[in-house]
Structures are given as C-alpha cells and as structure tokens.
N, C-alpha and C positions, 0 to 999 in steps of 0.2 A: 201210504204215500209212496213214490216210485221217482228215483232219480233222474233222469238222461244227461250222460255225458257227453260232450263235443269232443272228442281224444284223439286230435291230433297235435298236442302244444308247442313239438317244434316248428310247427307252420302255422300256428295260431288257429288252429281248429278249422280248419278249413271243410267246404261241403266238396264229395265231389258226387259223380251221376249215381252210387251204390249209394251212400249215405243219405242222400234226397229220399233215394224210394225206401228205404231202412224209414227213416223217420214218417213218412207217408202211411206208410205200413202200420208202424208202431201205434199208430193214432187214429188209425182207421179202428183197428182190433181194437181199442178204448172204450167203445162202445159197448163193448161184452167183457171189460172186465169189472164185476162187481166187487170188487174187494179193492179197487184202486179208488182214489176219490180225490187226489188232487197230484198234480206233475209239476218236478219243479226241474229246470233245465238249467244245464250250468256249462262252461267251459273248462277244461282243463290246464292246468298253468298261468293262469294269471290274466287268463284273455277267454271272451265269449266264444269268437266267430271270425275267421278275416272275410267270411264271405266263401263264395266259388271258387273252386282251384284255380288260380290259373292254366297250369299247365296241363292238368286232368279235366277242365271241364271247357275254359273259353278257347283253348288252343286246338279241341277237336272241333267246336261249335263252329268254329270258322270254316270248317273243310264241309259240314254236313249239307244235304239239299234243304229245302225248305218242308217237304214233309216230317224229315225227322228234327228238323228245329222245331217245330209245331207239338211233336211226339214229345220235346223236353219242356219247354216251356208248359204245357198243360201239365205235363207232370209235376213242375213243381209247385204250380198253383192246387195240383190239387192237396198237396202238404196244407196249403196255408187252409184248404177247404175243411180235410182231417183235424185240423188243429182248434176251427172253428166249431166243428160238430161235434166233437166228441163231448160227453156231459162232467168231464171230470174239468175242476178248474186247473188252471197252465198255467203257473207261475215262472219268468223268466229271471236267473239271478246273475248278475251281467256287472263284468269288471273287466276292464282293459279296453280291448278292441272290440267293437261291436259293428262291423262292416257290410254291406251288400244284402246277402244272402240271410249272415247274421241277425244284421238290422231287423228284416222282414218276419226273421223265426220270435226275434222279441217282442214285434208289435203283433204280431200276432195272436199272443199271449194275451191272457186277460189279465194279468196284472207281473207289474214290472218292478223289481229291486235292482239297484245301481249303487258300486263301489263310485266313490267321487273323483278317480281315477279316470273312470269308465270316457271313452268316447265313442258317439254313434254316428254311421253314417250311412246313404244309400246311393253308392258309389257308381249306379250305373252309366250316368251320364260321363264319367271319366274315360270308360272303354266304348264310348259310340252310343250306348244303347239310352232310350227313352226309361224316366224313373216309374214309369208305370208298368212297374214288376210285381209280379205275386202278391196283387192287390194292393199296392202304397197309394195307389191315387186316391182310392175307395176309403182304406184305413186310418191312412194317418191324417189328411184333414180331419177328421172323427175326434183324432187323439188331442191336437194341437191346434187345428185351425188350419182353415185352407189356404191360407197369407205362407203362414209358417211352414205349411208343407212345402209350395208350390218352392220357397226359397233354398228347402233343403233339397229337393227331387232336383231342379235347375243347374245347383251348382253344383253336387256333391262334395260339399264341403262337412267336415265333422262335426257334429253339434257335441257340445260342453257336458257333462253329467248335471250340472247347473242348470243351464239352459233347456235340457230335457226333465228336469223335475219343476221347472218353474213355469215349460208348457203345458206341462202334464205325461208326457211321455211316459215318464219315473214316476211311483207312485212314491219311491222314499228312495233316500240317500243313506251309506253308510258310511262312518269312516274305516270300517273294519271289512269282514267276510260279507261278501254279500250273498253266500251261498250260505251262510247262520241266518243272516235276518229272513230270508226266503222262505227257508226252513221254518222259522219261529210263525213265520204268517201261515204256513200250509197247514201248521200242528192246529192253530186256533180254525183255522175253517173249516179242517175235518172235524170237527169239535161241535159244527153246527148239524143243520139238517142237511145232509149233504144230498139227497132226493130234490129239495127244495132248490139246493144252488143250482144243481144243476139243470133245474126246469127256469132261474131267473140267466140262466148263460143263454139255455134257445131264445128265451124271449128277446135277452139283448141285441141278436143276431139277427131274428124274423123279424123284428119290429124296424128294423131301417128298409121295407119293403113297404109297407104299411100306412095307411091313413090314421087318421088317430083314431076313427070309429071302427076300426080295424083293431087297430093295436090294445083300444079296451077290451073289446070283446073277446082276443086272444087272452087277454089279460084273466079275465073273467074266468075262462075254462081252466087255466092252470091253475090260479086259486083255488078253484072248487077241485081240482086234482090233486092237489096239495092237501087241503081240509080231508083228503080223506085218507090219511098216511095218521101213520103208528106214532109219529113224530110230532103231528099237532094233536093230538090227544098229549104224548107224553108232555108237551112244554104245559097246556091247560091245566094237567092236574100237579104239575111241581109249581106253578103259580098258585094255585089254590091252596096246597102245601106249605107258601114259602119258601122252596126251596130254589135247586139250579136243576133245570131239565138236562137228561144223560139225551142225547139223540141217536139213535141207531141208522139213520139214511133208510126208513122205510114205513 
C-alpha cells in the first residue's frame, strides 16, 4: 500500500502548478509499479484539499495567453486521466475541506471515506469559471446523478459529508480517522486478487464508451484473462480444501 500526502496544512493543502504535475507523474509511473496495489490519499491537518492556490495558481492564470491556459488545463486533466488508468485502486480518505481541485482528486478515486466533518465542494463557478473541470461533468453525474451534479457544478455550494454518503459520493462515514478506516479498506483489498481488481477498475472505466454487446464481449476477454492467473486456481483449490484462498495478484 502507498500513502500520498497533500502537505501543505497551514493553507489547507492547497494544489499548486509543481504539485499538479507531481501528482500526474506519481500516477502515471503506477503503472509499473508492481509491488503497489492499492493508494490511499489523505490530507494533512485536519483538511483534504482547499483546492488551487490562489495566489500560486489562479493569480498567474489571469496574466497567461490562451495557449498556455490550454498547456494547464490539459495538464490537469491529464492527473485526473493518470488517476483513471493506473490499475492500482485509489482510495481517497477525506476530512475537513474537500474543495475545487480537491473535490475532483476525490472523485476521481475509486472509492471515497469521509470524516462526518468533512465538506465538499467544486467551487469553480465562484471564481468565473464553468464546473466542467477535470472531468466533473463526465464524473460526477456517474457518482450521484446528473440532477445532483448539475446543482452542485451551478452553484458551488458545499455539500454535507451526509449528503455526499447518502448520494453516493462517500462510500462510508466516520466519526473518527478517516485516514484508519481508509486504511482498514486498502488492507482488505490488497488481501484479494489484486490482478483481478485491477482488470474490474479498466473495465469500469472502458465500458462508459461501450454498447452492451460491447461491454460483454470486453467482458468476456478479461474473464478468460483472469481464469488464467495463479490466483484462480489458488481460490479453486482452497474451496475444494475448505479453506481461505492466500491470493498473490498473479
């Protein structure tokens, strides 16, 4: 398992244009590391994310031409691209301020823990800009519903740790660490056939492209890719056994 901290807490974890591609990076290379099998991301002091600096990221954006706003913008989508592709799962464990920037690094994730403290928001419409950043139009109707999105992108208003577990946003609530329970869930996934997970993460991700005589058929090939790992034999023969399958991810 492998942590990522957001460590900036007297500014509430702020992103700015080094940390973007830091994190881009981080996730790209994910791909080749096999000894990693599941990321859980946290904030430091008490808070996720407030989001983009201001004064390190939206205060130069104002000054820049339109080619190099174009240069950052794609840049940060392609985090959210990295974050997507890589086969390890992303757990985000998220308390306090979950804002903008933030917001998008936890929906990004494949699965979300939330201190009941926690508030999230995707605040672009406050500073001028359209909510369809770094994928939120694409994503979070997915998460919540496209009613629900369209009213959080609109107004940029904070949704509740409540209101994000009872859309779905939050997979669970805590009243304590939500960097423990995060933790406790990564321990039990690596635990499974982590090969497996991460061939059901691409399908989740290719199949919103997809027909459904598509998305079988994709379906189809990874199963039979799957049947032929070390790991479906080892579960077959500890059932035959009685026992609990050890899974190695290969």
């Amino acid at each position: 398992m492998a942590f990522v901290t957001l460590n900036r807490p007297e500014r509430k974890n702020p992103l700015t244009f080094e940390s973007y591609a830091e994190l881009r990076d981080l996730f790209r290379d994910l791909n080749y590391a096999n000894d990693v099998h599941a990321v859980v991301i946290t904030g430091a002091g008490g808070n996720f994310s407030s989001g983009g600096d201001v004064h390190e990221i939206i205060g130069p954006l104002v000054e820049m031409d339109m080619v190099s706003l174009m240069q950052f913008t794609r840049m940060t989508g392609d985090l959210v691209k990295a974050m997507r592709g890589c086969p390890q799962i992303i757990i985000s464990a998220v308390e306090g301020i979950c804002a903008g920037a933030g917001a998008i690094i936890a929906m990004a994730s494949d699965l979300r823990y939330a201190a009941n403290n926690t508030k999230t928001g995707f605040l672009f419409v406050r500073v001028g800009l359209a909510g369809c950043d770094m994928g939120a139009c694409s994503i979070l109707p997915r998460l919540i519903g496209q009613g629900r999105a369209a009213e959080l992108l609109f107004s940029g208003r904070m949704m509740t740790a409540q209101e994000g577990h009872n859309w779905g946003f939050y997979n669970e609530l805590v009243d304590g660490s939500a960097l423990d329970l995060a933790s406790a869930r990564a321990r039990k996934f690596i635990a499974g056939p982590t090969f497996a997970h991460g061939m059901t993460k691409t399908m989740l991700n290719q199949e919103w492209n997809m027909g459904l005589d598509q998305a079988i058929e994709a379906e189809a090939q990874a199963q039979a890719i799957c049947m032929q790992t070390k790991d479906f034999e080892r579960a077959y023969k500890a059932f035959v056994a009685k026992g609990v399958p050890e899974f190695e991810g290969n």
